[in-house]
C-alpha positions as CSV (number, residue, x, y, z in Angstrom):
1,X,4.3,-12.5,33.4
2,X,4.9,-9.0,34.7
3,X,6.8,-7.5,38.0
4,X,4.8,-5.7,40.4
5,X,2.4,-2.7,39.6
6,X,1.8,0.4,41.7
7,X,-0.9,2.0,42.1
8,X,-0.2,5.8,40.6
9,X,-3.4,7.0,40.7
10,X,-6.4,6.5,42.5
11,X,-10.1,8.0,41.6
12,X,-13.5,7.9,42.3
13,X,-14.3,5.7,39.3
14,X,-10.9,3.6,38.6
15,X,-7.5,3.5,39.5
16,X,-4.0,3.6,37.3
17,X,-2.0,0.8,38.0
18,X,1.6,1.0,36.5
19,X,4.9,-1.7,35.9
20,X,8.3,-2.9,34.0
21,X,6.9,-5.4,32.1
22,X,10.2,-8.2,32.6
23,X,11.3,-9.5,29.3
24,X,11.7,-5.9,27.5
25,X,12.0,-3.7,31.0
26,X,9.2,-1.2,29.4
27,X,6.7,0.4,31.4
28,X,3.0,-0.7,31.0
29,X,0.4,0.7,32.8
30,X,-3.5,0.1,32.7
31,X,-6.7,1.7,34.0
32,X,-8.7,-0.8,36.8
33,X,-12.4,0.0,37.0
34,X,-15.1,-1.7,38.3
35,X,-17.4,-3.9,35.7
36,X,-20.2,-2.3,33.9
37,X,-23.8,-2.8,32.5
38,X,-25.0,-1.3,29.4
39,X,-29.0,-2.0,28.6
40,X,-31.0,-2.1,25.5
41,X,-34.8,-1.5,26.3
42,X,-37.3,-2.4,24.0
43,X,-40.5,-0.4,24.3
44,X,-44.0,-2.2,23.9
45,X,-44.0,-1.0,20.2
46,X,-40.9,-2.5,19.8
47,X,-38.9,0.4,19.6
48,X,-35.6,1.0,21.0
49,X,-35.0,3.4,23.9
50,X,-31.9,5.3,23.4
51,X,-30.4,8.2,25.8
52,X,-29.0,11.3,24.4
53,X,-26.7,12.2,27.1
54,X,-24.3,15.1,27.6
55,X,-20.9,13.8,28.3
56,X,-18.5,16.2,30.2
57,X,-15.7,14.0,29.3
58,X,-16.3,14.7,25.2
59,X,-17.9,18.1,25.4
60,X,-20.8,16.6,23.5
61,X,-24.2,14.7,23.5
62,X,-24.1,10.9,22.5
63,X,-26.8,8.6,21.8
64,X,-26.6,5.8,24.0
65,X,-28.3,2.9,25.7
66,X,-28.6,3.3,29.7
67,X,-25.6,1.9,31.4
68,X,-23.5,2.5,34.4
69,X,-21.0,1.1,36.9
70,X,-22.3,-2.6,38.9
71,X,-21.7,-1.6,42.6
72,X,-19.8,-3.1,45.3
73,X,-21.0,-6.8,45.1
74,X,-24.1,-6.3,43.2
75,X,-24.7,-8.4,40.1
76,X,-24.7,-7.7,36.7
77,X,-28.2,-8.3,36.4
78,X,-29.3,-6.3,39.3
79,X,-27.2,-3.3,38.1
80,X,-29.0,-3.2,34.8
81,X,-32.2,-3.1,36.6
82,X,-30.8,-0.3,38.5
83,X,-29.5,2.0,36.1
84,X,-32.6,1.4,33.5
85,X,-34.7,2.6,36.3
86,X,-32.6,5.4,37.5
87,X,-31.7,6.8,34.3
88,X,-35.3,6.1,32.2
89,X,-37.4,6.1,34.8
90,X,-38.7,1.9,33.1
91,X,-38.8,-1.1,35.1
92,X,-38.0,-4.1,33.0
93,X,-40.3,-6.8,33.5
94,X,-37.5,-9.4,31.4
95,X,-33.9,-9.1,31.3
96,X,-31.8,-11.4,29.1
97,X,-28.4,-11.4,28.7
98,X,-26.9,-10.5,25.8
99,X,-23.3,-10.4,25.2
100,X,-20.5,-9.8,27.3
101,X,-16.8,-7.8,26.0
102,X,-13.9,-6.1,27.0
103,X,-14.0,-2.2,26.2
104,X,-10.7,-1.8,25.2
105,X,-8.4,-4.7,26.8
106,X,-5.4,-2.8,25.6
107,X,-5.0,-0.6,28.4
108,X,-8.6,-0.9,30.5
109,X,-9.5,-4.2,33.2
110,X,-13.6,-3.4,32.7
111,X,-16.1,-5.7,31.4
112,X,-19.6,-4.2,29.6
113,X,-22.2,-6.7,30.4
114,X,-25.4,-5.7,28.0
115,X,-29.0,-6.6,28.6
116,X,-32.1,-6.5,26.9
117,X,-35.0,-5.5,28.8
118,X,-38.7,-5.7,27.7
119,X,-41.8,-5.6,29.4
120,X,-40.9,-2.3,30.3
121,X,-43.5,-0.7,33.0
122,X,-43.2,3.1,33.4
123,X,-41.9,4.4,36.9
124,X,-40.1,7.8,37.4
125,X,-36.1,8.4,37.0
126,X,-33.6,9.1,39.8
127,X,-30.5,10.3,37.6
128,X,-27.7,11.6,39.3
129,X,-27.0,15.4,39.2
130,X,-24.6,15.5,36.5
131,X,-26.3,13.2,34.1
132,X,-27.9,15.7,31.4
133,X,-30.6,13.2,29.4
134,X,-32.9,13.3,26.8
135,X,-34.9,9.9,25.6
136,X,-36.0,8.9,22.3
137,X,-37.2,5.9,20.7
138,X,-36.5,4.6,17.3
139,X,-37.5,2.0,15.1
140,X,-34.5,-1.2,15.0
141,X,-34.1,0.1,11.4
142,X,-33.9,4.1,12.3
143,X,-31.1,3.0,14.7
144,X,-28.8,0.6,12.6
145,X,-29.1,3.7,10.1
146,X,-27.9,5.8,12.9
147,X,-25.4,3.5,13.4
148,X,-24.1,3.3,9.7
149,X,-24.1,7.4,9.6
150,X,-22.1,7.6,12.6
151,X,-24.8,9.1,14.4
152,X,-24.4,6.4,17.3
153,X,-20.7,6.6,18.2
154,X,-21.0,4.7,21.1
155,X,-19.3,1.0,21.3
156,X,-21.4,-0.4,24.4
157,X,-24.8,1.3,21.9
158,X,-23.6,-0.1,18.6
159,X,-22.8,-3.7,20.2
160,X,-25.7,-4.0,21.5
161,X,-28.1,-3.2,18.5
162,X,-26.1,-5.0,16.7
163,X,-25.8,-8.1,18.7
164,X,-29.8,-7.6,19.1
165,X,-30.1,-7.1,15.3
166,X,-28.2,-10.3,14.6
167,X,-29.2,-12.5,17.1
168,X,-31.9,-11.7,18.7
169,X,-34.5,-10.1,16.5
């Protein structure tokens, strides 16, 4: 369906590919990254864990649930594992799948692959030097109000509550 793309720019995190798309001769591009995981732990009071992280990219803290890039040829469940641990410092002792989406399929390849974890056990974090985080836990109620005042602005955050709050709970 489309002529070839070019790669025009090539990062650390994605890429930028770029092409004529045939039938209208427009150029198209989209941004190729690698899939992600996104993580909503559940504490053994059966509160929610969220992250209030500094992101450079916004100038700003969001509240968030722990997520991050799968690696080479890791899985999805193993990457959720990973960055619950490195970023929280909480093993899960069970991981179910929740849901699966596109980010924004209009101009961006990645998939957000969200977990539940539970059975959390307490270990120590390994965050990388530029992630600047805060936890705090909140009732499922305290967060869905977050989420109706706009206080969650996250879309990986608000799925999964949501998607928790509808078909899980």
């Amino acid at each position: 369906m489309s002529s070839k793309r070019r790669v025009v720019y090539k990062g650390p995190v994605f890429s930028v590919e770029e092409w004529n798309i045939p039938k209208t001769g427009t150029r198209f591009a989209r941004i190729v990254g690698d899939d992600a995981v996104g993580v909503l732990p559940i504490l053994g009071s059966g509160k929610i864990l969220l992250e209030r992280q500094y992101r450079h990219s916004l100038d700003r803290y969001l509240y968030e649930i722990p997520a991050g890039h799968i690696d080479g040829k890791e899985s999805p469940p193993h990457a959720a594992r990973r960055e619950l641990l490195e970023e929280t410092g909480y093993y899960a002792g069970k991981l179910t799948k929740l849901v699966s989406f596109y980010e924004a399929p209009g101009s961006y390849t990645q998939i957000m692959h969200v977990y539940l974890a539970e059975d959390l056990k307490q270990g120590s974090h390994a965050r990388e030097v530029n992630e600047i985080i805060s936890l705090k836990s909140v009732t499922l109620k305290e967060a869905m109000g977050m989420i109706k005042t706009n206080t969650i602005r996250d879309a990986k955050t608000i799925c999964g509550i949501l998607y928790y709050s509808a078909f899980q709970k």
